[in-house]
C-alpha positions in Angstrom: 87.5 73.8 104.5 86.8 74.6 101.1 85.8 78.4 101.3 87.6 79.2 98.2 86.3 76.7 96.0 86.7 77.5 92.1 87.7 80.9 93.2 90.5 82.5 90.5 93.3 83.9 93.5 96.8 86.0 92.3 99.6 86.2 94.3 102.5 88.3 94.0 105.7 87.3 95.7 104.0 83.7 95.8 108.0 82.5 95.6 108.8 82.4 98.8 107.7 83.2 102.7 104.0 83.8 103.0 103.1 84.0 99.6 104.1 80.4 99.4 102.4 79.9 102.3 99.7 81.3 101.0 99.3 79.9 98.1 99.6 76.5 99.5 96.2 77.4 101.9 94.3 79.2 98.8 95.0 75.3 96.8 93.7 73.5 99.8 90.8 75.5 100.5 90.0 74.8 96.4 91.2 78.1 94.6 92.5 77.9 91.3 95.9 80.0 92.5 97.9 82.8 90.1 101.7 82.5 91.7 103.2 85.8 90.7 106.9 86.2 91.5 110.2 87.8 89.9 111.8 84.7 90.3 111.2 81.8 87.6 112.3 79.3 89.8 111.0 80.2 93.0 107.7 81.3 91.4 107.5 78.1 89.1 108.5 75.6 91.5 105.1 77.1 93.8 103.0 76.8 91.4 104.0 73.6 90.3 103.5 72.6 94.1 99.9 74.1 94.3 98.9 73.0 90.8 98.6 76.3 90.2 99.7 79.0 87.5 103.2 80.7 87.2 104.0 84.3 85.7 107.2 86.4 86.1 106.1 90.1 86.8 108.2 93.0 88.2 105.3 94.2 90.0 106.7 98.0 90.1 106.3 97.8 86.4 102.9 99.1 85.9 102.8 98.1 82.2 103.0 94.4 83.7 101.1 94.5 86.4 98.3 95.4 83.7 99.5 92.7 81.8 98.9 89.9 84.6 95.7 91.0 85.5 94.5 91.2 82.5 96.0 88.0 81.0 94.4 86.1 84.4 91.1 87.4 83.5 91.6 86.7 79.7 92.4 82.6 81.2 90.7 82.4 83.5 87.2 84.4 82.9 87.4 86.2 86.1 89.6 87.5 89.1 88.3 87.1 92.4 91.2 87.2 94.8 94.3 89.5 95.0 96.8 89.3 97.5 99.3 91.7 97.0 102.4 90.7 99.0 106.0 90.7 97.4 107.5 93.3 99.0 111.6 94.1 100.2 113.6 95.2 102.7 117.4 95.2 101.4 120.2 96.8 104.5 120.7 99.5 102.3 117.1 100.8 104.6 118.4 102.0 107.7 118.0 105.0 109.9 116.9 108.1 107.7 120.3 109.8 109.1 122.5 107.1 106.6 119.7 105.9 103.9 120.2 107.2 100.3 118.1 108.4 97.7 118.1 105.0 95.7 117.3 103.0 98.8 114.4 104.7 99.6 113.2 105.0 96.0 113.4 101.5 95.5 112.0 100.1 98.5 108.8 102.6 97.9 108.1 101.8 94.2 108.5 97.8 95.1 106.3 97.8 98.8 103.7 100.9 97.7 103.7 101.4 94.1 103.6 97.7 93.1 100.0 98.0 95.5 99.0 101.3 93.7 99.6 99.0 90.2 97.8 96.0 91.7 95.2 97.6 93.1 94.9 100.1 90.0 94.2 96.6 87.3 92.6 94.2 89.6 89.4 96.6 90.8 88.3 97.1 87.1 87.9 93.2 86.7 86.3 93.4 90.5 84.4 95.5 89.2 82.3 93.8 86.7 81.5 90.7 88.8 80.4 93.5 91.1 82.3 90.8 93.7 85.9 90.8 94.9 88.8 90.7 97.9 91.9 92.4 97.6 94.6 91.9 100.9 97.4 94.3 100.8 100.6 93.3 102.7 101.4 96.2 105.2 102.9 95.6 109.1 102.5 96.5 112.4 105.6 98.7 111.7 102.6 100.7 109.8 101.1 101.1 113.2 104.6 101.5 115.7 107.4 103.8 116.0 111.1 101.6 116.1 114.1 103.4 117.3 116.2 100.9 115.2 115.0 102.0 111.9 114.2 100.8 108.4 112.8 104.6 107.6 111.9 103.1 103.7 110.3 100.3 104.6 107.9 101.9 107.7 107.1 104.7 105.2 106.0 102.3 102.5 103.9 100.0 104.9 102.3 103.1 105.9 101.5 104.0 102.7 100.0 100.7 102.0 98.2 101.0 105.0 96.1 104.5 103.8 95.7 103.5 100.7 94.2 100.4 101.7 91.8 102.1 103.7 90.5 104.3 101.1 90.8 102.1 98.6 87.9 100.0 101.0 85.9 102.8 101.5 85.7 104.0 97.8 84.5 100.5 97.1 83.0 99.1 99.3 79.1 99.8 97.9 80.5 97.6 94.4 80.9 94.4 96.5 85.0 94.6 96.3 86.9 94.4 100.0 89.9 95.8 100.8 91.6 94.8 103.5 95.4 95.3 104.9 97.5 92.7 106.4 99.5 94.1 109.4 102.2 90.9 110.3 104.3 90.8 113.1 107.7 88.9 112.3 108.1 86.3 110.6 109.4 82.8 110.5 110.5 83.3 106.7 114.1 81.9 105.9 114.9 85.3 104.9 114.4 86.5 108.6 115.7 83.5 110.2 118.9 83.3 108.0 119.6 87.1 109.4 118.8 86.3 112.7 121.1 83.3 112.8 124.2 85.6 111.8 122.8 87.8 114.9 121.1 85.9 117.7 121.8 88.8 119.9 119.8 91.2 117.2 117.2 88.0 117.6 117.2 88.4 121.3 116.3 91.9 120.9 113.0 91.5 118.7 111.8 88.9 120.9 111.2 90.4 123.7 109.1 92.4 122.5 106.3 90.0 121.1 104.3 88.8 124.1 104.2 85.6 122.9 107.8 84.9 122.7 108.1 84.2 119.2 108.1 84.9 115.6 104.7 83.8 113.4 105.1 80.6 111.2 104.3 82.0 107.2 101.3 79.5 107.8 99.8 81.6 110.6 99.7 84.7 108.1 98.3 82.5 105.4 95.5 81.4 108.0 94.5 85.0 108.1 94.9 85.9 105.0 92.3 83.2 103.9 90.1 84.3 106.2 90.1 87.8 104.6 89.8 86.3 101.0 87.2 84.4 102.0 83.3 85.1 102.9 83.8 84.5 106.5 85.2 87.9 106.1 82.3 89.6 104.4 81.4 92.6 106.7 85.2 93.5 106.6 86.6 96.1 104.8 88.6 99.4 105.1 90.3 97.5 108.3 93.7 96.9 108.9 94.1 93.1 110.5 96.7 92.3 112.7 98.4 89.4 113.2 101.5 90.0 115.9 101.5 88.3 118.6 100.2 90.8 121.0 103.1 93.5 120.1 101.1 96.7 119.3 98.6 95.3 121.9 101.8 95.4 125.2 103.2 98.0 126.7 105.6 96.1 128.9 106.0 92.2 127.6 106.5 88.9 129.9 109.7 88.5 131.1 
């Protein structure tokens, strides 16, 4: 499929995981891709991959977030695509009872802010092609309660989440979507690399998801396509979830 033929895509956190997944979908479905990531290597050696674009941005820095957007547009005439996904989730995030200040500081300004930023420079450009998709990285933590808590990292997915959904709404009449991406766990070598150290802590997640597993970055990418693209085009305001059935069970397979 080519549904986003000639269409200029930017993706933060393009490095590694989903983005890079993602980025390798947007190439093959004909989008000229923006891979945004903190890391030079990581974000270079995608791009190169893709035959795409690289630029280092700390995306909690607004005054670069303005700076990408508006250097893309500058390039490349136009933005059509934003997929705002780098996000973290250091240890430091625990239960609120044992999380500090700085931990929950920093995980907000990367997962929420860095949304507020992208969101904030990418709609003007939207705006005046009176066309766009934006997809916002939240999680079905957004929409679930854990009792083994990462207190930061919830909050800031929620936050993503209601923003997202105004965000849709305030636009929706200009021809921009908005649209959040609520992932179950993922296949990412981050994730796999912790659960190797812990298959008992791996054990533990898995029952959970009805379908027994954790989502290959490709699956996400799949959706996230779909939302990008104008197969999507009566969707926005939504939050789209992609978990395996989890916020869907109340009592999973044995």
């Amino acid at each position: 499929m080519e549904r986003l033929q000639d269409r200029v895509a930017v993706i933060t956190g393009a490095g590694s995981g989903i983005g890079l997944a993602t980025a390798r979908r947007f190439a093959a479905e004909g989008a000229k891709v923006v891979c945004v990531d903190i890391s030079q290597d990581a974000g270079k050696s995608a791009a190169e991959e893709v035959g795409g674009e690289f630029v280092a941005c700390d995306v909690s820095d607004e005054d670069a977030v303005r700076a990408l957007f508006d250097g893309v547009a500058e390039r490349h005439g136009r933005v059509d695509i934003a997929f705002n996904n780098a996000g973290i989730s250091p240890p430091s995030d625990d239960s609120i009872l044992v999380t500090g200040i700085e931990a929950w500081e920093r995980v907000l300004k990367v997962n929420t802010t860095s949304v507020f930023f992208c969101c904030k420079y990418a709609i003007p450009h939207m705006q005046r092609q009176g066309k766009g998709s934006i997809i916002n990285t939240a999680s079905f933590v957004a929409l679930l309660g854990a009792a083994t808590s990462q207190i930061a990292y919830t909050a800031s997915k929620g936050g993503v989440l209601a923003m997202t959904r105004e965000l849709g709404v305030q636009f929706a009449r200009e021809g921009i979507r908005i649209n959040a991406l609520c992932p179950g766990p993922v296949a990412t070598p981050l994730l796999m690399d912790l659960f190797a150290k812990d298959p008992e802590r791996a054990a533990r997640r898995l029952v959970h998801v009805p379908m027994g597993r954790f989502a290959e970055p490709e699956e996400i990418a799949a959706a996230v396509a779909f939302l990008a693209s104008d197969d999507a085009s009566f969707m926005t305001a939504s939050q789209f979830v992609v978990d395996g059935g989890i916020t869907g069970a109340y009592v999973t397979p044995l």
